[in-house]
N, C-alpha and C positions, 0 to 999 in steps of 0.2 A: 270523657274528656273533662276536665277537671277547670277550674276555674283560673287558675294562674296560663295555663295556654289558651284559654278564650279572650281574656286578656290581652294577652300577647298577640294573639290574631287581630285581632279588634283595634289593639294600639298600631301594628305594622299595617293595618289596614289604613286606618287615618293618616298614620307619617306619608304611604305610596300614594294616596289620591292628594294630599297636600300636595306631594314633592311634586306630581305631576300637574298638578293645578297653578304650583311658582316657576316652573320650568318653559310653559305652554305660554303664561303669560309676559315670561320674559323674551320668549323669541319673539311674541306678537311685537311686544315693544320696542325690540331692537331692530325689528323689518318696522317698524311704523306704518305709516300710509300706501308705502310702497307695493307695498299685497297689492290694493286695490287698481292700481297703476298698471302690476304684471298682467292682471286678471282682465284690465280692461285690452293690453297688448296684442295679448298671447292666444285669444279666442276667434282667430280667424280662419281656421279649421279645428276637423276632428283630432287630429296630431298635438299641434299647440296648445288643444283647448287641455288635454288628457295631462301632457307636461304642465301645465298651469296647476291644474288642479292638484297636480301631484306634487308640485314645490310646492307652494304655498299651505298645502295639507303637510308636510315634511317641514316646514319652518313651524308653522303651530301644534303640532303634536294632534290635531283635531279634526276629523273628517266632520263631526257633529258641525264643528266652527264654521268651516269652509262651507258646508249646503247651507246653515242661515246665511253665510252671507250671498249665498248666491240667489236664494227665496230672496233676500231685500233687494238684491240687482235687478232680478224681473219683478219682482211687484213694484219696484220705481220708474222702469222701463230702461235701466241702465244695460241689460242683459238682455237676448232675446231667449228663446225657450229651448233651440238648440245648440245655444251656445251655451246655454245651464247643461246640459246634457251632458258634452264632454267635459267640462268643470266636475261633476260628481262622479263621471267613469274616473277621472286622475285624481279625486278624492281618497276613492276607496283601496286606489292601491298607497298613497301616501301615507295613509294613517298605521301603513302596518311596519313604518318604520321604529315605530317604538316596541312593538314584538322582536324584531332586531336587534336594538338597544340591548332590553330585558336577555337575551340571549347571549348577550357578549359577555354575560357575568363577568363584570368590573364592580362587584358589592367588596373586595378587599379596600380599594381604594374609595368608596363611598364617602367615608371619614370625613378624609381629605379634601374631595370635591365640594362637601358639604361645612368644612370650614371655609375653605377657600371661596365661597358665593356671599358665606354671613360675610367674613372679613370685607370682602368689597362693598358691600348692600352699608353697613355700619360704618366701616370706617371712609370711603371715600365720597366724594362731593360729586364727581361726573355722573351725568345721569346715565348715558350712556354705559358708562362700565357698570354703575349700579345693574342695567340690565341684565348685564352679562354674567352679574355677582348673581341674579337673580336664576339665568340658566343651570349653572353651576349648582348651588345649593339646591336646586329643584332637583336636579338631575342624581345628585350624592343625599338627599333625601330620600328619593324613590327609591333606590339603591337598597339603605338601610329598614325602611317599610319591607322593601321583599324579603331582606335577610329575616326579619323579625317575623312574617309571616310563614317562613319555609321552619323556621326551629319551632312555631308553635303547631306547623301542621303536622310535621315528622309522625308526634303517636296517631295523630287519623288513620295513618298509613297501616296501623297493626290492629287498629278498630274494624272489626265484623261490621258493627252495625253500618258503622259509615259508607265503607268499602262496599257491603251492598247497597245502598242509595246510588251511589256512584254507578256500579253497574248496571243498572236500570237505564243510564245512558245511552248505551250500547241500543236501545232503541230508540233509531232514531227522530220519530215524533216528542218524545220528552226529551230526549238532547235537547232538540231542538225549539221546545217550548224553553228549557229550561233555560239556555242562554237569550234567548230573544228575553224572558222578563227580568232574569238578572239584568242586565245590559240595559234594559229602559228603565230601572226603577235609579242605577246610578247615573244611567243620559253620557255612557261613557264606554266603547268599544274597547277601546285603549286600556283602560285600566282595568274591565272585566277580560281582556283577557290575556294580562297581566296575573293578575292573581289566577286563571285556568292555567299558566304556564308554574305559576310557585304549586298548585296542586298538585300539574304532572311531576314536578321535580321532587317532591316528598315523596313519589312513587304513587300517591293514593288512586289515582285514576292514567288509564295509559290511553295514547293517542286512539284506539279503536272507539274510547266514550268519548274522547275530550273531541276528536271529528264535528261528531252532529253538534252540541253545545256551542264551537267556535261557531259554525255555520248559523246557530242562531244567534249568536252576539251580531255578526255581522247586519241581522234585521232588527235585531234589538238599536242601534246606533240612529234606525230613522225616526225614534219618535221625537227628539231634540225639531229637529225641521220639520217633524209634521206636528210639532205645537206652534214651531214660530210661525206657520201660513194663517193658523187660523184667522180670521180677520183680513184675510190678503184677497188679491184680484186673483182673476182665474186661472192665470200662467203662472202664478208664485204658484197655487196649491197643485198645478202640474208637472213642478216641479222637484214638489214632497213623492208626487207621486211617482213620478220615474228612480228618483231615489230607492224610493220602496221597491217597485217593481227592479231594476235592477239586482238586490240583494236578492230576493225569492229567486227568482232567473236562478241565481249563481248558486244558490242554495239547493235548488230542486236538482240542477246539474251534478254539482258535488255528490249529493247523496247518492245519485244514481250508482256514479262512478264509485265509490265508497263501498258501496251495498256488490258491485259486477264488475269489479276489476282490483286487482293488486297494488290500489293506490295509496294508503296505507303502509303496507311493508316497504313499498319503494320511497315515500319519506321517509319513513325509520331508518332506512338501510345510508341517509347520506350524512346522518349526523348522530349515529350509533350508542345508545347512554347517553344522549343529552336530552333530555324531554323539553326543555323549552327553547331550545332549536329547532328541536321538529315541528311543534305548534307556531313557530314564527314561519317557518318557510312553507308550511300548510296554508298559516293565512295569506300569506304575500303569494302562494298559487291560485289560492284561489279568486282575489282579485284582480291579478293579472292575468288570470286564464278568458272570467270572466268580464272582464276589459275587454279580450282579444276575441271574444267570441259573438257580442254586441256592437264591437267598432265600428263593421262595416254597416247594421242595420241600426244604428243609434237614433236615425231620425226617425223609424218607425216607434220607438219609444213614445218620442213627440207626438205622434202622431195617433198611438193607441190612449196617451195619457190628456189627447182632446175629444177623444170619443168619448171615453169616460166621464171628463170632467164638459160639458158643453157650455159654451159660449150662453152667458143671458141675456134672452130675445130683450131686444127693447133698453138695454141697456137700465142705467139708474132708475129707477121709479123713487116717486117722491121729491117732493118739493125740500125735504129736510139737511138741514146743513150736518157734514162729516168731513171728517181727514179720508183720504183717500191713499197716503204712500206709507203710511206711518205703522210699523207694525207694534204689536200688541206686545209692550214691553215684558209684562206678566208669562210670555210664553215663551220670552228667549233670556230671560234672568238670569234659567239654569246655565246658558253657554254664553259665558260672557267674552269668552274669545272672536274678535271679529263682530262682536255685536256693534259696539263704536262705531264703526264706519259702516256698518248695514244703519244702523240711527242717523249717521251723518245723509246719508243718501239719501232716505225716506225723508229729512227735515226740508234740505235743500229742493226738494221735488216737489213735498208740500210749498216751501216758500215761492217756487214760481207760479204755483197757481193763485198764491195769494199778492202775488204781483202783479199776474195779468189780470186781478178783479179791480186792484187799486187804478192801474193804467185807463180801462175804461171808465172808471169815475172819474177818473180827472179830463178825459175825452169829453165823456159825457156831462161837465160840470160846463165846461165851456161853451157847450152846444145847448146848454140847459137856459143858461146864461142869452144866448145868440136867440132861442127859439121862445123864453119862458113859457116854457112846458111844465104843467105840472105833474104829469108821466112820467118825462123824464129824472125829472125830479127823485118822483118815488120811487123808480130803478136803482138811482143813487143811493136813496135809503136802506132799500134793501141789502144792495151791494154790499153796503156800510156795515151792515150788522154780519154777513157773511167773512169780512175783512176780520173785524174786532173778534169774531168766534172760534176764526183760525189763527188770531194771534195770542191768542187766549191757549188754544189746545197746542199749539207751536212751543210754546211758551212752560207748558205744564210739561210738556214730553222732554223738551230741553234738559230740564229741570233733574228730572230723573232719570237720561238718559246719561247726563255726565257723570254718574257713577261707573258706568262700565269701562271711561277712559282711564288710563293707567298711565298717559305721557301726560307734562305738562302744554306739550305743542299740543297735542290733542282736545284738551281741556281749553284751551284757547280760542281753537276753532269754536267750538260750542258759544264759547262768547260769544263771537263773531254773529253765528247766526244767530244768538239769540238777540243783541244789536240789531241786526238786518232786519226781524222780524217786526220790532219796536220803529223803525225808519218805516217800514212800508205802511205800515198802521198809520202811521204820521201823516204821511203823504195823500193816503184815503180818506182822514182826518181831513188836511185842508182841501180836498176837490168837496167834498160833502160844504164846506164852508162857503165854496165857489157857487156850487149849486143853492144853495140857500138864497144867497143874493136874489135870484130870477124871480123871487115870489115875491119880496121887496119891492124889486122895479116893478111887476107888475101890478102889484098893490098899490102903489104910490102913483102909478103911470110915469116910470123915469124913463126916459129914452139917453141915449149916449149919441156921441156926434160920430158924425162919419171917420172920423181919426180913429176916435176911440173903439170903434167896432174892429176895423183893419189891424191895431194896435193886439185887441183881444183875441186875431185871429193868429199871430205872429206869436203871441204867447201857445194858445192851443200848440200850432206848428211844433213848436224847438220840443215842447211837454212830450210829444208825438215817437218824435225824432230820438230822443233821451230814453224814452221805455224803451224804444228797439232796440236801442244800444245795452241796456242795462241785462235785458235776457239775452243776451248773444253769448256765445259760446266762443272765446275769443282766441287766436294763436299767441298773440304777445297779449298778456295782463297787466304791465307798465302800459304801454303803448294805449288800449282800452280805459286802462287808470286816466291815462293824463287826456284822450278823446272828451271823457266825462268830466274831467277836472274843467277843460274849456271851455265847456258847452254850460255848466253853474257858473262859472264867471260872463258868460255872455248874460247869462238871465239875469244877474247880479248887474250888468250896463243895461238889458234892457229896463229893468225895474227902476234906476236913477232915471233911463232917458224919457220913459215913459210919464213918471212921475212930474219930470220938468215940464213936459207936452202941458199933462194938466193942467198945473200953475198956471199956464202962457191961456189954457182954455176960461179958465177959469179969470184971468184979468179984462180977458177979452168981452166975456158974458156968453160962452158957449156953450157954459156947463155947469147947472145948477149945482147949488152946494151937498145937498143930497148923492146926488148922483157923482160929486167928486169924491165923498168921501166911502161911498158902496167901491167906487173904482181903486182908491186908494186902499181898500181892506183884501180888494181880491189880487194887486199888484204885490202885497204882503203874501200871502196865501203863494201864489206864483213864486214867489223869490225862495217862500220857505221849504217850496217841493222841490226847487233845483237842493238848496243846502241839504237836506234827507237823502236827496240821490247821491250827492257826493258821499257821504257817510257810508251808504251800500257800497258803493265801490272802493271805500276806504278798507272796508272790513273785509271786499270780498279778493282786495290785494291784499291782503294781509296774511288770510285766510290761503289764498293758494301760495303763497310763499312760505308758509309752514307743514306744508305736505312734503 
């Protein structure tokens, strides 16, 4: 083979993973958020959950996409583990819709489709149709990748040397090594076997080899999820792992059938001289077969994939501070489809735990304040650096994770929380400021009068009342908005009415000057946690009104 068709392979190679890589990301962007919506719907059974997985794998071109996201839905705890299950059973037959595609040979009009996506993406302003522009030119990109691959494979097909490599296939242990590494080393099922369908079409290899190879593309496609678990809790990576185990299942079946039945010639015989017809309805049997043959014992999956993986005794060990929902950007890079909103989930999960560490410091600041503890105190402290650690790695992941968004709503959201993040910090800021005060009074020996104590209980109170409201998970989000909008205008009156009480204390002689002015710094403090809470719920209306 000579150097002008290695070329030409090489270049068709690039144009077909591009095109599929602009086509993949344009459908993500034109379903937006709404994946996440169907996905959270649609998994109320095994039926529902298979159709989910299987739209949503059919709108992104991407089984790989679809299992991170569903590894980020159970490591967030948005997902349970058998409702991951049937999400990656209606994965795997999704994704062989672009085996499909590839089969309908429409590369005449590739051209076309492939003007017609620039044209929109360049010329027009709507973001939305840009999408659409983007489907388009992905889809008549890939198109002209294939043409350009099949005229440089053509001489392989008259090549001795190659042709035997090829038929070493035929055994299917290295078929099937051989597609399982191709397929992980590109992190992409779809496009490897894509190109096994332009091989078969040059004639070089015929379905008896290309068989076992699909079958191991198929286990090739789990290393994408079983890089992004790394770093995850124990039901994400039981997740990777039913993934996995599914594929082998369906693989060991296959081959049987392959190897002791006439399954083979009965493809061939439905789509006669077209080789990548045959290898499209080869793969789309095989995971529909294998769907249908796991459906009814799908929970046992579950249930072998926590033998294996067991629960850790004892839970956390260590006193030392970490994220806990956030996955490990460096291992889902590769599949940036769906990774957005698997980041958006992990951030918002991490951000409620760094909620409720804030809530109790401001509980606790109160009480610190009521008891002059200095225990309590240094709970606070602690808290305090655990706060600032997670707004800190919140903050750093943000950062990097708004790369993988492709909408502008999307990249907005990201705002949002990282706003959110900076407000809750805030807020742990002033309960630590509250707490401070206690070692003053006690230092000093300031006592408050009996107003003042009742006064600083009624602040606690609302502080109370307002974090319950803030983590709730609400039906109306206006309705929740304007709850919280009330409740920082009531602290916003208590803080003037409180403040007058003192004056009145203070003309009276009830209330040392000291002690007026500790009360007046933590009446500040008070007024500025309501203002940060309203801000959360500004951003976190905002935020679901652009989903």
């Amino acid at each position: 083979m000579n150097v002008t068709y290695m070329m030409g392979l090489l270049g068709g190679l690039a144009l077909f993973l591009y095109g599929m890589q602009m086509m993949s990301a344009g459908l993500e962007s034109a379903a937006g958020n709404r994946m996440k919506s169907i996905l959270e719907k649609l998994t109320a059974n095994r039926f529902t959950g298979v159709l989910a997985g299987a739209l949503i794998t059919a709108i992104i071109q991407s089984s790989s996409a679809t299992t991170v996201m569903v590894v980020g839905f159970v490591n967030s705890g948005m997902m349970t583990l058998n409702q991951a299950i049937w999400i990656i059973m209606g994965a795997n037959i999704g994704t062989t819709i672009t085996g499909q595609l590839i089969a309908l040979d429409v590369g005449a009009i590739a051209p076309l489709l492939a003007f017609l996506g620039v044209a929109a993406i360049v010329f027009l302003k709507n973001e939305r149709i840009k999408h659409t522009g983007e489907i388009l030119a992905g889809l008549g990109i890939l198109f002209i990748g294939m043409d350009m691959m099949g005229e440089a494979m053509k001489p392989l097909a008259a090549s001795e040397d190659f042709v035997s490599i090829l038929t070493n296939f035929e055994n299917p242990l290295l078929g099937i090594a051989a597609g399982t590494i191709f397929t992980a080393l590109i992190q992409s099922s779809s496009a490897s076997v894509g190109i096994l369908q332009t091989l078969a079409d040059s004639g070089a290899i015929g379905l008896g080899s290309a068989a076992f190879v699909l079958f191991g593309q198929n286990i090739g496609t789990c290393i994408t999820a079983l890089l992004a678990s790394i770093g995850t809790n124990v039901n994400a990576r039981r997740t990777t792992l039913i993934h996995i185990m599914f594929n082998v299942f369906g693989t060991a079946v296959f081959t049987v059938l392959c190897l002791a039945s006439p399954i083979i010639p009965v493809v061939e015989s439905w789509t006669p001289g077209n080789a990548p017809a045959q290898i499209a309805n080869l793969h789309t049997m095989f995971n529909v077969v294998t769907t249908l043959l796991l459906l009814p014992v799908g929970t046992w999956l579950g249930k072998i994939a926590m033998m294996i993986l067991k629960d850790q005794k004892g839970g956390q060990t260590g006193d030392g501070m970490r994220v806990q929902y956030l996955l490990d950007l460096k291992h889902i890079r590769t599949e940036k489809l769906g990774a957005s909103m698997v980041c958006v989930e992990g951030i918002k999960k991490e951000l409620f735990r760094m909620m409720d560490m804030a809530g109790e410091n401001v509980q606790d600041a109160f009480d610190t304040v009521e008891k002059r503890s200095r225990e309590m105190l240094d709970q606070v402290l602690c808290r305090e650096e655990y706060v600032d650690f997670l707004n800190k790695e919140i903050s750093k992941y943000i950062t990097s994770a708004v790369s993988f968004e492709t909408t502008t709503s999307g990249s907005r959201i990201f705002n949002a929380l990282f706003s959110i993040a900076g407000n809750v910090e805030r807020i742990s800021d002033h309960a630590v400021n509250i707490a401070g005060y206690a070692k003053m009074l006690s230092e000093k020996h300031i006592t408050f009068s009996r107003q003042a104590q009742n006064e600083l209980t009624e602040m606690k109170e609302i502080c109370q009342r307002l974090f319950v409201l803030l983590q709730e998970t609400p039906a109306n989000y206006r309705e929740w908005h304007s709850t919280v909008a009330c409740m920082e205008q009531q602290m916003d009156d208590m803080t003037v009415q409180f403040r007058n009480h003192m004056y009145a204390r203070i003309q009276d002689g009830a209330c040392s000057d000291e002690g007026s002015v500790l009360f007046s710094e933590m009446l500040t403090d008070f007024e500025r946690i309501g203002d940060h809470s309203l801000n959360i719920a500004d951003e976190v209306l905002n935020m679901v009104e652009r989903i």
